[in-house]
C-alpha positions as CSV (number, residue, x, y, z in Angstrom):
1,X,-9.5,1.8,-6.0
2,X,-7.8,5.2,-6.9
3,X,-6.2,6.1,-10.3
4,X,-2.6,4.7,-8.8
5,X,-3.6,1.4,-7.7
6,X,-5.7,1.2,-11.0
7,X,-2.7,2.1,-13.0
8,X,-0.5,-0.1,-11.4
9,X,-2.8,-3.0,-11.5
10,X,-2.7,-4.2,-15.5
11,X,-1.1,-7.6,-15.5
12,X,-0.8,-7.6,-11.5
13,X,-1.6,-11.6,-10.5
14,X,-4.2,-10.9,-8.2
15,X,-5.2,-13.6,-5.5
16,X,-9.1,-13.4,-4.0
17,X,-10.6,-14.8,-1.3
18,X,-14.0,-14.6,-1.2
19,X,-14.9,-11.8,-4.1
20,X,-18.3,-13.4,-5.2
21,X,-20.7,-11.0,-3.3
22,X,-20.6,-6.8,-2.0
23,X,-17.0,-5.1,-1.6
24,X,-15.3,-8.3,-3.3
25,X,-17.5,-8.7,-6.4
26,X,-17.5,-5.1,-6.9
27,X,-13.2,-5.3,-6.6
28,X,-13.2,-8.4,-9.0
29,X,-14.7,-7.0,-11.6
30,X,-12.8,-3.5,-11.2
31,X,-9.5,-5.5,-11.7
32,X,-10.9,-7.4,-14.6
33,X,-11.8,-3.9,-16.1
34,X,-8.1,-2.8,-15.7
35,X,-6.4,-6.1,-16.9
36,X,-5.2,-7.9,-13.9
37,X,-5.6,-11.8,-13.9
38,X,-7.4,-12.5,-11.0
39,X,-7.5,-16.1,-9.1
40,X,-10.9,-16.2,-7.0
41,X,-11.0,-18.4,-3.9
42,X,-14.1,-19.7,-2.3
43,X,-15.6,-22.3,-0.6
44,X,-18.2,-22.9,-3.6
45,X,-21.3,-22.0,-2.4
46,X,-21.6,-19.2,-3.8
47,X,-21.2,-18.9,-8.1
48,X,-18.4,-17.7,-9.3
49,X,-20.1,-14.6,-11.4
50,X,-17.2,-13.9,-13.3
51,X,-17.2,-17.2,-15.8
52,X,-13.9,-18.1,-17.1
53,X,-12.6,-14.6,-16.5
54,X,-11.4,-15.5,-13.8
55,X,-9.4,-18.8,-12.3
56,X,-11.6,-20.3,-9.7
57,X,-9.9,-21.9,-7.1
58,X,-12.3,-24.1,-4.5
59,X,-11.4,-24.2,-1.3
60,X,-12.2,-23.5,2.5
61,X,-9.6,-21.2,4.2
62,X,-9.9,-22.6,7.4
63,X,-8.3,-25.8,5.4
64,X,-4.9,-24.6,6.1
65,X,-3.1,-27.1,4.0
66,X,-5.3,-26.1,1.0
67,X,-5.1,-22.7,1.3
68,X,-1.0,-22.8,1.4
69,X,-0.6,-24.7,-1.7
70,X,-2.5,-21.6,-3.3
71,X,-0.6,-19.1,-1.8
72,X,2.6,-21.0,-2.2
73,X,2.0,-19.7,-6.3
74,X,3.5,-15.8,-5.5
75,X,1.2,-13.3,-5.9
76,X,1.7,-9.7,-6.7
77,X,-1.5,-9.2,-3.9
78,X,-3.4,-11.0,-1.8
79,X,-7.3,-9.9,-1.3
80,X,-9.3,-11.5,1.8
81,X,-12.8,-10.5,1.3
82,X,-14.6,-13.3,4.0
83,X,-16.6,-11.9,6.4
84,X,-16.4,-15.0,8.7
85,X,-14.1,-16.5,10.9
């Protein structure tokens, strides 16, 4: 993240899918560090390593129906961090 996005992020509701391991993780908890309330989305396998930092949403994005009702909420972004699929 560069000084801009970092700037701009405070309060931004942030959306996350994936986030708990490499380039995610590391993007959670720069948000967290800047203020933005972040919504983490995963399948549950892995711990969410951000405790009740963050909202923690499970779910399998190839459930389309699932996925939609949490992108239904408006989001200022939307991360996809899933290296599958």
């Amino acid at each position: 993240m560069n000084a801009r996005t970092v700037a701009n992020a405070k309060g931004m509701r942030t959306l996350v899918i994936g986030g708990t391991e490499f380039i995610g993780r590391a993007t959670v908890s720069a948000l967290l560090d800047v203020g933005a309330e972040v919504t983490l989305v995963n399948r549950g396998i892995t711990p969410n390593p951000f405790g009740c930092s963050v909202r923690h949403v499970r779910c399998d994005r190839r459930q389309a129906e699932a996925l939609s009702s949490v992108l239904e909420e408006g989001w200022d972004a939307v991360l996809d961090f899933v290296a599958f699929e």
